[in-house]
Steps between C-alpha positions, in 0.01 A plus 500: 500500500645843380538781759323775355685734706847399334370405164514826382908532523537183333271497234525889306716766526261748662613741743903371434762796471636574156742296342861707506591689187747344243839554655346531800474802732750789450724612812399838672882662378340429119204698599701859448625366133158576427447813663803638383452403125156672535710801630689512203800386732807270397440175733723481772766279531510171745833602598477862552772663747483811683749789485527739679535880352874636456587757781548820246864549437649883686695714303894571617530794678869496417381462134307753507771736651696437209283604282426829693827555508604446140235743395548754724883499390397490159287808547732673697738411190262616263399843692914592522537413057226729467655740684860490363582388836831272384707612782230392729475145311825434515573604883577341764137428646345396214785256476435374910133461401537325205684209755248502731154467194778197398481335798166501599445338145783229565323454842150447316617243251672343769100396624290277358206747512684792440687337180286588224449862626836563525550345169309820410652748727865337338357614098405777645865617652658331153361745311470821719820533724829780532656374222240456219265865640846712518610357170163613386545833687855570399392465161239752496705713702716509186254545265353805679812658630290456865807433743324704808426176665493582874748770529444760699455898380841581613642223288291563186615860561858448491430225205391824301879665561597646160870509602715211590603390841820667662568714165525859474142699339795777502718361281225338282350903466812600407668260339504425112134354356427199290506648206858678598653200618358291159672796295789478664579119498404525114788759459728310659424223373569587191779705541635175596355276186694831302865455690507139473396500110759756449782372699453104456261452199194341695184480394180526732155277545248686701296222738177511646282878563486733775335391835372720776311354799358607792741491823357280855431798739671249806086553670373206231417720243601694205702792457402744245899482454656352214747197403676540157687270330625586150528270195828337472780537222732280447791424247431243197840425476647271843808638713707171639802691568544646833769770411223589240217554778739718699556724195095513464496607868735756473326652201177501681671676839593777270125532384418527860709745592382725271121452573602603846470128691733272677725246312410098506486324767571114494220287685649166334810499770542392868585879592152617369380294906432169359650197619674281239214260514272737422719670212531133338142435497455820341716575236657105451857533710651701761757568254389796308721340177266206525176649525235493219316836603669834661277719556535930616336711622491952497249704691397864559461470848297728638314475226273103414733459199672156439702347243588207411796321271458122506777270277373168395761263381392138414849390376563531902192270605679178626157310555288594189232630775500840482499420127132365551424797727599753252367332192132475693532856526608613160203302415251676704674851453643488169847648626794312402656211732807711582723867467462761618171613666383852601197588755365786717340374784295831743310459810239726703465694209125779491352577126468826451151473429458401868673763701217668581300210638808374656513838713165490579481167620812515732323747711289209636861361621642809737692203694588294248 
């Protein structure tokens, strides 16, 4: 006999629970797949670790020093160009700080935080230090004739001196001009060239032109006096004899004399105050016989005039040197490589075109 109170779990399936789905049931974890793929999210992986955020990284406060400090010098640099400043750039305290910016930027590379700032700071210095600013500054400084630089009133004052340092204004103001001085070393000249021609049958090659330049006042400045050097004259034909070059000396005294100036004076001997070394070096030999250049000289003391007899003699150069000296010169000058050579040589020397502003500018200079 069937129990009709259990006959109804044996016989149909009424009031069972649902079979499982294919694969069965999914794990909880799976559940978020879903959720996230809904989302629009990527799914998340099974092995997922957790990281925890980087600290953020501080910057080097020595780096960053450097840096300040390679600007500011590069300013300060910059500021003192501008300004013609190249004494400043150059002095001594630019020079001290310029150690100190290159330390701190040693010091910062040194770091590991610090390295690539003073990496910077180091480009920086390369490029904007003494040397490359005051190269830059000097240069300008030449190109605008701006050499004020940090000097002081007084100094730019006695910069503007139109005389020279330590040499009479009195005898400049009365003493012969320029002009005078050019005339006269012409005339002599060649009443010289004349003698000679007459007496010993030379002939004459004129060298170079006249140049007059401005004297150094001794302050760092210009003079409005003048250096002149004549263009030279010498023979075309050589003198090797040294009984010949006395002759030529003699002849010349006697010009002298009567143009009113002291005879020759020898500079290529020991007596003249140099030492036998020095003479050597000079002129090729102690021994005046031996040497390959004697050289005179007459002035008209008071008076800026001075003139010069120089004797080249290659057949006398024992070591072909002063060959190659002489022969670079005839090349640049065009003067022969040696005789007999003739020059007027005139220092401290006023235009007359500047007398008056000469005058008026020394009274500026009561002490001077």
């Amino acid at each position: 006999m069937v129990d009709q109170r259990r006959s109804r779990y044996v016989g149909g399936a009424e009031g069972a629970p649902p079979l499982p789905p294919p694969g069965g049931y999914q794990r909880p974890g799976r559940a978020s797949a879903g959720l996230d793929a809904a989302a629009g999210l990527p799914p998340a992986s099974a092995d997922l670790v957790y990281t925890a955020p980087d600290a953020p990284k501080r910057t080097s406060a020595l780096g960053v020093a450097a840096v300040v400090a390679a600007a500011l010098f590069a300013v300060t640099l910059l500021v003192l160009l501008m300004t013609g400043g190249t004494d400043a750039i150059y002095g001594i305290s630019l020079l001290v700080v310029q150690l100190l910016v290159i330390g701190v930027i040693v010091a910062a590379l040194l770091t590991r935080r610090g390295r690539m700032l003073g990496a910077i700071a180091l480009v920086g210095a390369l490029v904007f230090n003494v040397a490359t600013v005051g190269a830059m500054s000097a240069l300008r400084s030449a190109a605008t004739q701006a050499y004020d630089g940090t000097k002081s009133e007084q100094q730019r004052h006695e910069e503007a001196y139109p005389g020279v340092h330590e040499h009479s204004n009195y005898d400049v103001l009365n003493g012969p001009s320029l002009e005078q001085v050019q005339r006269q070393g012409d005339e002599l000249m060649a009443a010289v060239r004349e003698r000679l021609t007459e007496r010993l049958g030379y002939t004459w090659v004129q060298a170079g032109a006249v140049d007059v330049s401005p004297e150094r006042n001794g302050y760092g400045g210009e003079s409005m006096l003048k250096r002149y050097v004549s263009p030279t004259w010498t023979t075309a034909e050589p003198v090797h004899d040294n009984q010949r070059k006395r002759e030529i000396m003699i002849i010349i005294d006697q010009v002298l004399m009567e143009h009113d100036m002291w005879g020759l004076y020898p500079l290529n001997v020991p007596a003249s105050g140099l030492s036998d070394d020095m003479v050597a070096k000079l002129y090729g030999s102690a021994d005046v016989e031996r040497q390959h250049t004697w050289e005179y000289y007459a002035d008209t003391y008071p008076d800026p005039l001075r003139f010069y007899v120089t004797t080249y003699d290659l057949s006398k150069d024992a070591t072909g040197e002063f060959r190659t000296q002489r022969e670079a010169i005839a090349q640049q000058t065009g003067e022969p490589v040696e005789g007999v050579q003739l020059m007027i040589i005139a220092r401290n020397l006023l235009p007359e075109q500047d007398r008056a502003e000469f005058e008026e500018r020394l009274r500026e200079y009561p002490d001077f």
